[in-house]
C-alpha positions in Angstrom: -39.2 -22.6 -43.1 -36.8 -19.2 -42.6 -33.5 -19.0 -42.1 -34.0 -17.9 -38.4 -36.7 -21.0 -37.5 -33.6 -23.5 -39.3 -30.8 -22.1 -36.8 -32.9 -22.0 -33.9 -33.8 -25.7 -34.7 -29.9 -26.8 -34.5 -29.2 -24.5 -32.0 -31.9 -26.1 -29.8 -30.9 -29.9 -31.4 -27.0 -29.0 -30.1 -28.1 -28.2 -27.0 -30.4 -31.6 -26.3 -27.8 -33.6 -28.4 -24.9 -32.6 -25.7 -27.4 -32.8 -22.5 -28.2 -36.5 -22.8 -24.6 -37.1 -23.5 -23.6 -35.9 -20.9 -25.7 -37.6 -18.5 -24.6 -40.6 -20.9 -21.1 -40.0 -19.8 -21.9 -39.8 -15.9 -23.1 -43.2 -16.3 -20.3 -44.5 -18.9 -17.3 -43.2 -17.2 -18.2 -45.2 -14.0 -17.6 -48.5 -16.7 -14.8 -51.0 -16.0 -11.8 -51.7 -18.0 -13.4 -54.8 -19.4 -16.6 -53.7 -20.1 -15.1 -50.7 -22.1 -13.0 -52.7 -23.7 -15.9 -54.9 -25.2 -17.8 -52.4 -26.1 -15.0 -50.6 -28.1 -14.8 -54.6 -30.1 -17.8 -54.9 -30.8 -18.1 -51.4 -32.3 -14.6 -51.9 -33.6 -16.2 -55.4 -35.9 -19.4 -53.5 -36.7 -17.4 -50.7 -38.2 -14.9 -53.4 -40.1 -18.2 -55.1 -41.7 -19.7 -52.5 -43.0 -16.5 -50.5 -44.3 -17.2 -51.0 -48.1 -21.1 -50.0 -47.5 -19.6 -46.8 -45.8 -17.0 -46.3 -48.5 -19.7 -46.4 -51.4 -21.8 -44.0 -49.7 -19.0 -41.2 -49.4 -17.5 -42.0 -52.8 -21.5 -41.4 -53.9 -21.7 -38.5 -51.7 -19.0 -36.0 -52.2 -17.4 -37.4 -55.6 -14.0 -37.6 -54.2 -11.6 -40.2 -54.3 -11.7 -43.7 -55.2 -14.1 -46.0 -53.4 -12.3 -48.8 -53.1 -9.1 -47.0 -51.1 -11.6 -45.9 -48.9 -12.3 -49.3 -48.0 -9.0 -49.7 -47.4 -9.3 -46.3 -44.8 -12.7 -47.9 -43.4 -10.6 -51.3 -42.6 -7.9 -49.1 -41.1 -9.7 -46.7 -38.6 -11.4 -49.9 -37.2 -9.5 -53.5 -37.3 -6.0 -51.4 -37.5 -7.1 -48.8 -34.9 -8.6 -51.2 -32.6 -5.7 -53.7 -32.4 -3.7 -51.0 -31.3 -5.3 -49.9 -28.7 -7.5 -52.8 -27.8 -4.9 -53.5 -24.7 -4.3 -50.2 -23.5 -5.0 -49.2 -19.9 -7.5 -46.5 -20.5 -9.8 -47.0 -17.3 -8.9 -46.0 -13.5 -4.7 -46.7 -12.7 -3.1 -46.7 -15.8 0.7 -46.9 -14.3 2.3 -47.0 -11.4 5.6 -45.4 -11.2 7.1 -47.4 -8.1 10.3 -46.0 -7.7 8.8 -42.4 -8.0 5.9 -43.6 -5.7 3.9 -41.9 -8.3 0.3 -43.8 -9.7 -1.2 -42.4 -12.6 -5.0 -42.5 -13.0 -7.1 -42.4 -16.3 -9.9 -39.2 -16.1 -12.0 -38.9 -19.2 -12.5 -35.1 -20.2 -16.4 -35.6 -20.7 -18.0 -34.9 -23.6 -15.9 -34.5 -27.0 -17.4 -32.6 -29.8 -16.4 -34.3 -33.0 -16.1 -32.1 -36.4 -16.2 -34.2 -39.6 -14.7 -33.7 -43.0 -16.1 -34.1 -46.2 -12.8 -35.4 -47.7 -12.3 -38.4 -45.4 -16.0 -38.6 -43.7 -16.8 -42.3 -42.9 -13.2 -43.7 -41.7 -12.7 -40.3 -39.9 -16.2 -41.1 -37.8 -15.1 -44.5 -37.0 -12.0 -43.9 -35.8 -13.0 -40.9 -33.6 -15.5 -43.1 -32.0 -12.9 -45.5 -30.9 -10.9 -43.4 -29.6 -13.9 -41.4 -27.8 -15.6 -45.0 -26.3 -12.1 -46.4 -25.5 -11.4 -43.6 -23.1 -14.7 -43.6 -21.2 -16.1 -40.4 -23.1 -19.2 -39.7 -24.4 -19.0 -37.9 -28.2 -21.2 -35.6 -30.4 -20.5 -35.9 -33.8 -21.3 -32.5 -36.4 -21.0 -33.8 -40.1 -20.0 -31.9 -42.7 -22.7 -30.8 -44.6 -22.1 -32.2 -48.1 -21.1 -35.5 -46.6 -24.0 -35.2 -44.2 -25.9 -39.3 -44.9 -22.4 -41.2 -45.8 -21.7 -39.6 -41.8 -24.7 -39.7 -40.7 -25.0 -43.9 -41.3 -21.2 -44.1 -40.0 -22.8 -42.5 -36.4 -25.7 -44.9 -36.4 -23.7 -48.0 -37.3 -21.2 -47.1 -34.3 -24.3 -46.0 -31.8 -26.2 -49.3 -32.4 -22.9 -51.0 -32.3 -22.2 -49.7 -29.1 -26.1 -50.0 -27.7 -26.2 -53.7 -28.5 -22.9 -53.9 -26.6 -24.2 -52.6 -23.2 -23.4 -48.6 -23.9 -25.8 -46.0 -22.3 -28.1 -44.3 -24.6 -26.7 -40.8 -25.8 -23.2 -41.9 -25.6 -23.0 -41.4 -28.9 -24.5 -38.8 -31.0 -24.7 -36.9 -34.1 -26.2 -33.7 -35.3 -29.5 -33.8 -37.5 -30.1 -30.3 -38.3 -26.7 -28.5 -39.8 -26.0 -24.7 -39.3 -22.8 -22.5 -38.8 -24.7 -20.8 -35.7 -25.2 -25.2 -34.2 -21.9 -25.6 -35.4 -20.5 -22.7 -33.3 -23.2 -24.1 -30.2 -21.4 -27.3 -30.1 -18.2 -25.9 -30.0 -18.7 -22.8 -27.6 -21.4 -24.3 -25.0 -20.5 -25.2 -21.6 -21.3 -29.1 -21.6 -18.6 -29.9 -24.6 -15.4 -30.8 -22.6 -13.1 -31.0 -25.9 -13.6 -30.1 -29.4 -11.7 -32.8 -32.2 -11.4 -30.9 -35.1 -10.5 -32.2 -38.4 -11.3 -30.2 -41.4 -10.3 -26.7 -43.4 -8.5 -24.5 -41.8 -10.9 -21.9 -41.1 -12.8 -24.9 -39.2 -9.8 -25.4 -37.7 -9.3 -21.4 -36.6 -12.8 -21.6 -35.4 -12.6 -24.4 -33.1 -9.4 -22.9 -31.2 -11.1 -19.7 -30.8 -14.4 -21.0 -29.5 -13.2 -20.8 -25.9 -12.9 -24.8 -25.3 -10.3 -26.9 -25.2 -9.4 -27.9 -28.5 -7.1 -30.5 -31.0 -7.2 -29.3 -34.4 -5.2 -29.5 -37.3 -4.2 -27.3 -40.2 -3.0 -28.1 -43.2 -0.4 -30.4 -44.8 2.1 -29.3 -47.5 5.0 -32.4 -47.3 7.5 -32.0 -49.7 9.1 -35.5 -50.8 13.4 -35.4 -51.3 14.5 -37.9 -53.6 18.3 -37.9 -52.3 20.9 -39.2 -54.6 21.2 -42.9 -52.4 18.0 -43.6 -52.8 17.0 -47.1 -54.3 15.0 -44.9 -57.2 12.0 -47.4 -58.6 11.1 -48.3 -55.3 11.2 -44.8 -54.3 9.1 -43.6 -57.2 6.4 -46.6 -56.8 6.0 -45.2 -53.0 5.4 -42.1 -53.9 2.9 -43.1 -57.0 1.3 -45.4 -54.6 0.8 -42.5 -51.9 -0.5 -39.8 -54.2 -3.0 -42.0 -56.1 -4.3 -43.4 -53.0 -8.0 -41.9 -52.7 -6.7 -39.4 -55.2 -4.8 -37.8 -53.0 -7.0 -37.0 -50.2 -5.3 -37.8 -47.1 -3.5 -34.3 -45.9 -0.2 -36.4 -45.3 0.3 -37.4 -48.8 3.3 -35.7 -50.7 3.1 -32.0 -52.7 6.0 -31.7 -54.0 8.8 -33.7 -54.9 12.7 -32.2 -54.9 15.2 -34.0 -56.4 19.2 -33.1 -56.8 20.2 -31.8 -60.1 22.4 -34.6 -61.9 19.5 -37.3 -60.8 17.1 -35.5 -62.4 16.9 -36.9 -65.4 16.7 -40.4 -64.1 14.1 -39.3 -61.5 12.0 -38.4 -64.6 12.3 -41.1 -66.2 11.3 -43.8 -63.6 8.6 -41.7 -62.7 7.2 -41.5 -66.5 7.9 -45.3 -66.9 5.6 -45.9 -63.8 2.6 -43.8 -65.7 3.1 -40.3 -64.0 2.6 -37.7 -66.4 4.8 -34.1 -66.9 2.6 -31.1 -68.0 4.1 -28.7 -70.4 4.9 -25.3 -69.6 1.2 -24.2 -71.3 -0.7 -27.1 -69.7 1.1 -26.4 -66.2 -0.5 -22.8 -66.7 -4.0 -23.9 -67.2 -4.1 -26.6 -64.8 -3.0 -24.3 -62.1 -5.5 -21.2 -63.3 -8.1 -24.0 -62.8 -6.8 -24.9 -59.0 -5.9 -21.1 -57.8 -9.7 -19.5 -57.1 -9.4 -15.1 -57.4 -9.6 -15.6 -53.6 -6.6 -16.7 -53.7 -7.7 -20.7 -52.5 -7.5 -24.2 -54.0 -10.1 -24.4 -56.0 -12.4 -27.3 -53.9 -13.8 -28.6 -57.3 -9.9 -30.2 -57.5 -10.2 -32.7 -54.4 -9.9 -36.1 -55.3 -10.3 -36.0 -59.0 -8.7 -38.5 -60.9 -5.9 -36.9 -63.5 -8.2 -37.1 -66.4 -11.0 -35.2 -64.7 -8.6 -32.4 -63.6 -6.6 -32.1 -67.2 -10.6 -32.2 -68.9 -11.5 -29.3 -66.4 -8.0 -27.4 -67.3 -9.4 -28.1 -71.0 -6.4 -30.2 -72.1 -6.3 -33.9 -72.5 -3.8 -36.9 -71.1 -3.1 -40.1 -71.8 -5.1 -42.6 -70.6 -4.3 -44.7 -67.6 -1.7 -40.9 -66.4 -1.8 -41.6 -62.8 -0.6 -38.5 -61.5 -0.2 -34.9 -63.2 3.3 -33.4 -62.5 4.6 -29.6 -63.1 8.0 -28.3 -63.2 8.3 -25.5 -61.3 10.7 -23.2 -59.7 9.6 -20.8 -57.5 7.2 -20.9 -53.9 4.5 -18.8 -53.3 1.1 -18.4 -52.4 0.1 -17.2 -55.5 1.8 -20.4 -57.3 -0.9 -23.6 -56.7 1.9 -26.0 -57.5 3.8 -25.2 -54.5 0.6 -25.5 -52.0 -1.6 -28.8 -50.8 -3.0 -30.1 -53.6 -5.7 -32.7 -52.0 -5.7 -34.3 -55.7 -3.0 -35.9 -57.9 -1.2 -33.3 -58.7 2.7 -33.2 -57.7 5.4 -30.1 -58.0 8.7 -30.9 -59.5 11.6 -29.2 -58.1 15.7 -29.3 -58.9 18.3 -28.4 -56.8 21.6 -28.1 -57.0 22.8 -30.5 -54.1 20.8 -31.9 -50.9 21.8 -28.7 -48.7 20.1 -26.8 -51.4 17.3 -29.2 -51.4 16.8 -29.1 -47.7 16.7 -25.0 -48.1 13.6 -26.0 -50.7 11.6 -27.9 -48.4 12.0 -25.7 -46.1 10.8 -22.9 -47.8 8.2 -25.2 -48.7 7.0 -25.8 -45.5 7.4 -22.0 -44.4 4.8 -20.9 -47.1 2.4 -23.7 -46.4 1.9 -27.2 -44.3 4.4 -25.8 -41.1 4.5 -29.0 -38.6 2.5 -31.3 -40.5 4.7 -33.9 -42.3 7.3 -34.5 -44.6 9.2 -36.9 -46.3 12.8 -38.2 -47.2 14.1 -41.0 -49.3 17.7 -41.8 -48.7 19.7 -44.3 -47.2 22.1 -41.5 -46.1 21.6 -41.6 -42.2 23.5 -38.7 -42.2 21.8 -36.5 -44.6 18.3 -38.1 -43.2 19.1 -36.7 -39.2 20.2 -33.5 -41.0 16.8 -33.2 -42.3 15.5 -33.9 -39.1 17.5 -31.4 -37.1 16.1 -28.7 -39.5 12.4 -29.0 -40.7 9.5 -27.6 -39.2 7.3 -31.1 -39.3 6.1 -33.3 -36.4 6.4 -36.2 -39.0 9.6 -36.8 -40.9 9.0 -40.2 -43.2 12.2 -42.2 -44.2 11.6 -44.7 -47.2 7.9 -44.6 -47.2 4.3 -43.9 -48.8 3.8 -40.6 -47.4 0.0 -40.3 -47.3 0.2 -44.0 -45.2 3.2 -43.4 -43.6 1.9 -40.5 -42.0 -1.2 -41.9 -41.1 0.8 -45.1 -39.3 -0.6 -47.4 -41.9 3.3 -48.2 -43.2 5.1 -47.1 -40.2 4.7 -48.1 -35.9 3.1 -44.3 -35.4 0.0 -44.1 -33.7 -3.1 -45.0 -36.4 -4.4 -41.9 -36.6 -6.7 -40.0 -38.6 -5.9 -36.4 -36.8 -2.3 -35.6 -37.6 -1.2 -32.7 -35.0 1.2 -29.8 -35.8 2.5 -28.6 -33.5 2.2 -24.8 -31.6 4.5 -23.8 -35.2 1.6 -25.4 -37.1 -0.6 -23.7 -34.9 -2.2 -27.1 -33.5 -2.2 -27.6 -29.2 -0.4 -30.7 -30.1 2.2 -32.6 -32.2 1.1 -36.0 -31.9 -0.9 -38.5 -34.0 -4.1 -38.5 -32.0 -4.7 -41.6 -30.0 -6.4 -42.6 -26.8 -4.5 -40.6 -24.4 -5.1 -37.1 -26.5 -8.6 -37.7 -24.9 -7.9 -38.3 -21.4 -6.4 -36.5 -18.4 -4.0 -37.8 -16.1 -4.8 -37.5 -12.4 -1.3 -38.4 -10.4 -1.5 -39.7 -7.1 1.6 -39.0 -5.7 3.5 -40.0 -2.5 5.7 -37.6 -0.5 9.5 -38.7 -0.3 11.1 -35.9 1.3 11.1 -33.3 4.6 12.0 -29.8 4.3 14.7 -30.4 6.0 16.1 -32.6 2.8 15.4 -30.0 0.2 18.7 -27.6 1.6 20.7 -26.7 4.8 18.9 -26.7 7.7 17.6 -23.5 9.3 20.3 -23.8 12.0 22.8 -22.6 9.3 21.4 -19.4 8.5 22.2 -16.5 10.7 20.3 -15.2 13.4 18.4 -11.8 12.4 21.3 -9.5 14.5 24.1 -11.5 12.7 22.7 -10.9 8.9 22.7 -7.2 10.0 25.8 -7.5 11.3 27.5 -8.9 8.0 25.0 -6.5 5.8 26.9 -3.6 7.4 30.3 -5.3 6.6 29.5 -6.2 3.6 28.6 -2.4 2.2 31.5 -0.6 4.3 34.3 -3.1 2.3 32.4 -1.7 -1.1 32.6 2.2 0.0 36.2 1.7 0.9 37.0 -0.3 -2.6 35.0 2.5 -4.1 37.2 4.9 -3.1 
């Protein structure tokens, strides 16, 4: 088979794919409330029982992370997700706004084309399926290709979920025959109402400039102050347990870690006692020649690796049981790895002289990498902590929390959410974690309350044509006589 004959093929696949969806979604949209609602629950439980299945299969499949976090992800975008939104008002009027005598009615967008990532393939399918059949649309999913069959059984799972359940066939759908030029079909042709993006950054890019609506989000880069009131070994465990979680994989999770001068040393400490290991200047240089590609990218090879994988690719070694590899550094740059997203254990150490310093840092931080994505602080300095959020380009600022879960609303009451947004300065349409009503529009019925005579003086007041001359004149003969 050539080239040509293989993008034809997903060309022509895309174009079926998002034909019987949409008639699919004709049909599904006209659904009630409680028949949605059951569909989305027993979807929601099919999801939930096969979440360690699906997590083996993209642990097998891409090699990254740790399989049994991802069951942990798996649970998350399905029981977690679903009791969240299980009671939401998704269908028809969704509020009424009495004293406004405005009624707000639920209107799905149509047909949402979902993009998959490799890094978090089978919880990111679940929970865009939720969100898709919770809001009355139909979805098209386009896995990424080196996590092509752990996605590919996620779809089926959640399509014969949904079938069993009472959904119309072609509700749900995924993509067979994977090519940039399908790829750029799905997101560019006139029957995709909305395109979900979750992925690199040049996927990202790509999705915003295909012409159709779009949520994407780019990358994260969250810096982590340790400020001098924080309870340190608890601080320290939540930032072990983020960055080891899944390796490392979730976008949320922390980079970089800025402490104030005089704590350092205790910082260092805890975090040493709690198995985090501190390259040497030599090691530091290897590891990061290994992550920093001539292209000037993170090296892909890096995602998810545990720490002895990534020192044995640097060609050093570690002790056994390190659970994350940390450099000191000083300086931000794109040329420096340390200071970028690291989507593996890797942290950068940074000292400054006091927290107004420190906030400068992260700051910086964010500037060269990860604007509007998410950040953390650990203080109990409510002060200091609205200072920080006064001042830092994120759409998430954590307080006391596992970033990488924090972020995601695993350890804090924001939406569960898989697709973080960032922002117009992170160049995303929207800030939000993306839930249910990311996916809908809002049609407003509203009532009128007021006459035109209410809105100013009546017309009565204003002069008669003859009498606005009349002052026009007046008005411009008192100026030429003040003028001299």
């Amino acid at each position: 088979m050539t080239t040509l004959d293989h993008d034809l093929r997903s060309i022509q696949e895309v174009r079926t794919t998002l034909a019987a969806a949409k008639v699919a979604q004709k049909l599904y949209r006209t659904f009630t409330q409680e028949k949605i609602d059951a569909i989305v629950a027993q979807v929601a439980a099919a999801a939930e029982k096969a979440a360690e299945k699906l997590a083996r299969m993209a642990h097998e499949e891409t090699g990254y992370g740790k399989w049994e976090d991802k069951i942990i992800k798996n649970t998350f975008a399905s029981r977690k997700l679903h009791e969240h939104i299980k009671d939401m008002k998704t269908v028809g009027v969704v509020a009424r706004h009495e004293q406004e005598k405005i009624i707000d009615i639920a209107v799905p967008v149509g047909v949402i084309a979902a993009l998959i990532p490799s890094t978090n393939p089978t919880s990111t399918v679940i929970y865009k399926g939720l969100l898709a059949l919770k809001t009355g649309n139909a979805i098209v999913f386009s896995p990424h290709p080196s996590a092509r069959r752990c996605i590919t059984e996620t779809v089926a799972i959640l399509n014969q979920a949904a079938l069993a359940a009472g959904a119309p066939e072609g509700v749900v759908g995924c993509l067979s025959v994977l090519s940039l030029q399908g790829t750029n079909e799905l997101m560019k042709h006139r029957d995709t109402s909305l395109i979900l993006a979750t992925g690199g950054e040049a996927m990202v890019k790509a999705a915003y400039s295909s012409g159709t609506p779009a949520i994407g989000v780019g990358p994260g880069n969250g810096p982590a102050f340790i400020e001098r009131s924080a309870d340190i070994p608890l601080t320290v465990k939540r930032i072990l347990d983020s960055k080891t979680f899944d390796n490392g994989i979730i976008c949320a999770s922390e980079q970089s870690i800025i402490v104030e001068q005089d704590f350092k040393e205790r910082i260092v400490a805890e975090f040493k006692r709690q198995g985090a290991y501190f390259l040497t200047a030599e090691e530091s240089e290897k590891l990061g020649a290994f992550m920093l590609r001539g292209n000037g990218t993170i090296n892909p090879v890096v995602v998810g690796k545990s720490p002895e994988k990534l020192a044995a690719l640097a060609g050093f070694s570690i002790p056994a049981g390190s659970r994350v590899l940390i450099s000191f550094q000083t300086t931000v740059s794109h040329k420096n790895p340390y200071s970028r997203e690291k989507l593996a254990p890797v942290l950068a150490f940074y000292e400054e002289q006091d927290w107004e310093r420190a906030c400068e840092r992260c700051i910086e931080l964010l500037e060269g990498e990860g604007k509007g994505h998410t950040m953390t602080i650990h203080s109990n300095n409510e002060e200091i902590i609205m200072a920080f959020a006064l001042h830092k380009s994120v759409s998430r600022l954590l307080v006391n929390t596992p970033a990488a879960l924090g972020g995601i609303g695993a350890t804090t009451n924001l939406q569960p959410a898989l697709t973080l947004g960032c922002g117009a300065v992170g160049g995303s349409s929207t800030s939000d974690n993306i839930g249910p009503f990311n996916l809908l529009n809002i049609r407003r019925l509203a009532y009128g309350v007021r006459e035109l005579e209410d809105l100013g003086a009546p017309a009565a007041a204003y002069p008669a044509g003859d009498q606005l001359e009349a002052i026009v004149k007046e008005l411009l003969r008192q100026l030429k006589v003040q003028g001299g």
